[in-house]
Structures are given as structure tokens and as C-alpha cells.
C-alpha positions, -999 to +999 in steps of 0.1 A: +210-391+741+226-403+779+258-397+782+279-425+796+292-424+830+309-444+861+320-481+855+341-489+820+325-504+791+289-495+800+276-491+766+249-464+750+222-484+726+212-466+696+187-442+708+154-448+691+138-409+689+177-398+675+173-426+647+135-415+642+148-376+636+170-383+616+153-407+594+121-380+596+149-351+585+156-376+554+118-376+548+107-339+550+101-325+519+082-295+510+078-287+472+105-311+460+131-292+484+149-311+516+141-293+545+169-281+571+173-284+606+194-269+628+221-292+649+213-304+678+229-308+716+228-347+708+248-344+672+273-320+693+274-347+718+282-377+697+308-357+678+323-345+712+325-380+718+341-397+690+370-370+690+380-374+727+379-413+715+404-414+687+433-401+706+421-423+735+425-456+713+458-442+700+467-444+731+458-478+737+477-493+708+506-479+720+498-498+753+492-531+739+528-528+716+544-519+754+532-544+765+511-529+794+478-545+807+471-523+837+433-518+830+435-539+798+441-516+769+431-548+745+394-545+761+393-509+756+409-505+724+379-528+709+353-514+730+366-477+718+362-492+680+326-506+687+315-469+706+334-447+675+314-471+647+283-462+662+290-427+667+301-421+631+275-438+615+247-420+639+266-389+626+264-397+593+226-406+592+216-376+610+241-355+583+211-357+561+188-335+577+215-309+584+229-281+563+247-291+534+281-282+546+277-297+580+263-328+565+294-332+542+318-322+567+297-355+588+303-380+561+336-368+554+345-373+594+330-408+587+349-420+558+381-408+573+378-427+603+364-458+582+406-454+567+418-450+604+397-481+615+414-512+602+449-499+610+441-499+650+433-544+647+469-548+633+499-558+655+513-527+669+551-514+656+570-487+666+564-479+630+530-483+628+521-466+659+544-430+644+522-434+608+485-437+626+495-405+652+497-385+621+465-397+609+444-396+641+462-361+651+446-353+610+412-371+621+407-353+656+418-316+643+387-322+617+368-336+646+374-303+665+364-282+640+330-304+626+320-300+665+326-262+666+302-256+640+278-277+649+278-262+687+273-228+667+243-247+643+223-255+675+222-219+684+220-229+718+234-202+744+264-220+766+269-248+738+301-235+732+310-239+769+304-280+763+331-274+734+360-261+754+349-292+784+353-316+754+381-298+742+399-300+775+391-343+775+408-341+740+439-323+749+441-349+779+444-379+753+465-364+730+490-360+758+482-392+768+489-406+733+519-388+728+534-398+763+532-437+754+545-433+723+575-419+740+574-444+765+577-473+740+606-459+722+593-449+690+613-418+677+595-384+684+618-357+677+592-331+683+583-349+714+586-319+738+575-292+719+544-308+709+540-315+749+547-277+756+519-272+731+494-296+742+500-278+775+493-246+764+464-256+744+448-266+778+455-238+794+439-216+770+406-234+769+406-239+808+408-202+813+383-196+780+360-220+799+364-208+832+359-172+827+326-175+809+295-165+831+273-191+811+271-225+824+299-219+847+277-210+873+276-243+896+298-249+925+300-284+919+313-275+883+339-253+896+352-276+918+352-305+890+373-280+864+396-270+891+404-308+905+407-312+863+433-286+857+453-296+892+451-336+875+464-315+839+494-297+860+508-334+871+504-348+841+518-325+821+547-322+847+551-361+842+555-357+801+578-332+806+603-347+828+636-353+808+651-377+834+643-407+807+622-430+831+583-433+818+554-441+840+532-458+816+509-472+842+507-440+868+499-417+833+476-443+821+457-441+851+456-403+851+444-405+814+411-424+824+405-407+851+403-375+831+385-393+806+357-404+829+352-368+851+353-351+817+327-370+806+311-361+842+317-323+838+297-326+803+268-340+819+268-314+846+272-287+821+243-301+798+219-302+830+227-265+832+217-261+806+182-274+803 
């Protein structure tokens, strides 16, 4: 699999060998029994992919009810839909050649987004925005842990290092999510405790991440994490102010810059690898 990176809406085809595995895993068997394979970095990958997405499109939808159309949130909201379907359903296919757990837990991830999916094409509320949070905040906590145990399933040394990246991208647009949300008006009572959370979520895998001796050998690495975490401290610092002005646009901006050099970092990470 090649991981997406630089301009927007620069889209992945299907990889052929991923659909050929997994259609071969379907195919294997020895003395009536379905042979397992382990995980591999590409099923990590995709999974890694389709959780930092969900909160991403929340965040979108909240954009679109706003009102907003600094870097067209309509665009991205269907182009996020068209990248997720194709993730899931690559997940799902190569579930069958997996464990039986770790397959299930695939086609579970599937089905619940296939409930998420038709709720992000209707015309966003201040209602409907609070009810699909909880569901994609349910949706991307399942993500997280489906893509834990698959980075252990790979058996891969330093996989677990291109967990906390992601995980670090995820926290990013869930705060991004959550800031909108605010920012349209839609009642959050737990608004700021759930932002000192997200903050301290961060923090935790930054310094998880950046104390390992694995993959986090690279200077060019180091720098990327550190200009991450400095981007994290004025976000977060934005989400917390209580003055009552938003700035949709100036967070929005932040949130796909994050998105993009997270994306960057993984790539870098996965070279190092190899």
C-alpha cells in the first residue's frame, strides 16, 4: 500500500497484490481447515487510516452546518466517505485470512461505520451533529483498539511506534471535531473537560512515542514530532480559551495541517522500518 501525501484529494486505487492476498488467504486451505496469517503493516495502515478519518469528517459536517467553506469542507466530507468505503471494505475482505477474532472485530468495524455513513449526507443540525459525535467518538474508540491488535498480529518490531503517530493524528481531529461543534453552538456541557482530556491523551502518546529507541531514530522524525506537538500546544490553547470567540477557520487550518504531516511522519516511520 502508498500512503497518501502532499496535495488534497489525491486518491489511493485499490492495490491489486492487497486484493490478490487477501483473496489467496480466502483460498488457502489445507485438510478442510482455513489457514491463518498474521496481520500485516498494510491492514495496520488502512485501519490507521479510516480512524484518523472519522473524526476528520465529523469535523467537516460541523463545518458545512456553520456555514464555513475555507478549504471546502462539502469536497472533503465526500471525498473522506469515498477513501473510508474503500478502506472498510479492503478491511473487511482481507478479515478473512486473519485470525478469527481480528477478522470479526474487521467486519464488525465495517458494519458499524456502514450505520455511521448515511447520517454524514443529511443536512446538518445542531441536533444531529451532538447524536453522530457520540457515534463516531463509539466508532473511532473501536477503531483504536482493532489497530492495536493488529500492530501486535504483524509481530513487526516498531509497529507499535506507527500506532501512537496515528494515535497522535486521531487525538488531533477529535479536538478538531469537538472545537466546531462548540463553535456552531450546539450544547457541549462537557466541552472543556473532554478538551483537557483530549490534551492529555496527546501528551501521553507524544512522550510514549518519543521516548522509544525504535523507529525514533531519524532526525528528520524528530524534528516532524516536535513541530507536531508545538502545532498541538496552540491548538489546544485555542480550544481552551473561555473568552467565547471561535476561530473556525485558523483551527480548521491547523487541523489539516496536522492531518497531512501526520500522515507524513507515518511514511517516514514505515521507511524506518523496512
Amino acid at each position: 500500500m502508498k500512503w497518501w501525501h502532499g496535495k488534497k484529494h489525491q486518491y489511493m486505487g485499490v492495490q491489486i497484490p492487497y486484493v490478490l492476498a487477501a483473496l489467496l488467504g480466502l483460498g488457502l486451505i489445507t485438510s478442510g481447515q482455513r489457514v491463518e496469517a498474521n496481520a500485516s503493516s498494510e491492514d495496520v495502515q488502512e485501519i490507521v487510516e479510516a480512524c484518523m478519518l472519522s473524526n476528520r469528517m465529523l469535523k467537516n459536517y460541523a463545518l458545512i452546518g456553520m456555514g464555513v467553506v475555507y478549504q471546502d469542507p462539502v469536497a472533503d466530507l465526500q471525498a473522506g466517505m469515498v477513501e473510508m468505503s474503500m478502506y472498510m471494505s479492503n478491511g473487511a475482505l482481507a478479515s478473512q485470512g486473519l485470525k478469527e477474532e481480528l477478522g470479526n472485530s474487521l467486519r464488525k468495524l465495517d458494519q458499524d461505520w456502514k450505520g455511521i455513513e448515511p447520517l454524514l449526507t443529511n443536512t446538518p443540525s445542531k441536533a444531529s451533529v451532538l447524536d453522530l459525535r457520540i457515534k463516531i467518538e463509539n466508532f473511532s474508540k473501536k477503531c483504536e483498539i482493532v489497530v492495536e491488535a493488529l500492530a501486535i498480529d504483524t509481530q513487526i518490531e516498531g509497529e507499535q511506534d506507527l500506532v501512537l503517530t496515528a494515535k497522535l493524528g486521531m487525538e488531533v481531529q477529535r479536538l478538531a471535531a469537538l472545537y466546531m461543534i462548540e463553535a456552531w453552538g450546539a450544547e457541549q456541557p462537557q466541552y472543556y473537560s473532554e478538551v483537557d482530556k483530549i490534551k492529555s491523551q496527546f501528551k501521553t502518546n507524544y512522550e510514549k512515542l518519543t521516548e522509544t529507541e525504535n523507529t525514533i531514530g531519524s532526525k528528520e522524525l524528530k524534528k516532524a514530532l516536535k513541530k507536531l506537538d508545538n502545532q498541538f500546544l496552540v491548538f489546544g490553547f485555542l480550544a481552551s480559551s473561555k473568552s467565547g470567540r471561535f476561530q473556525p477557520t485558523r483551527a480548521e487550518k491547523i487541523s489539516e495541517d496536522v492531518f497531512y504531516e501526520v500522515r507524513d511522519i507515518l511514511i517516514l516511520e514505515e521507511e524506518l522500518l523496512q
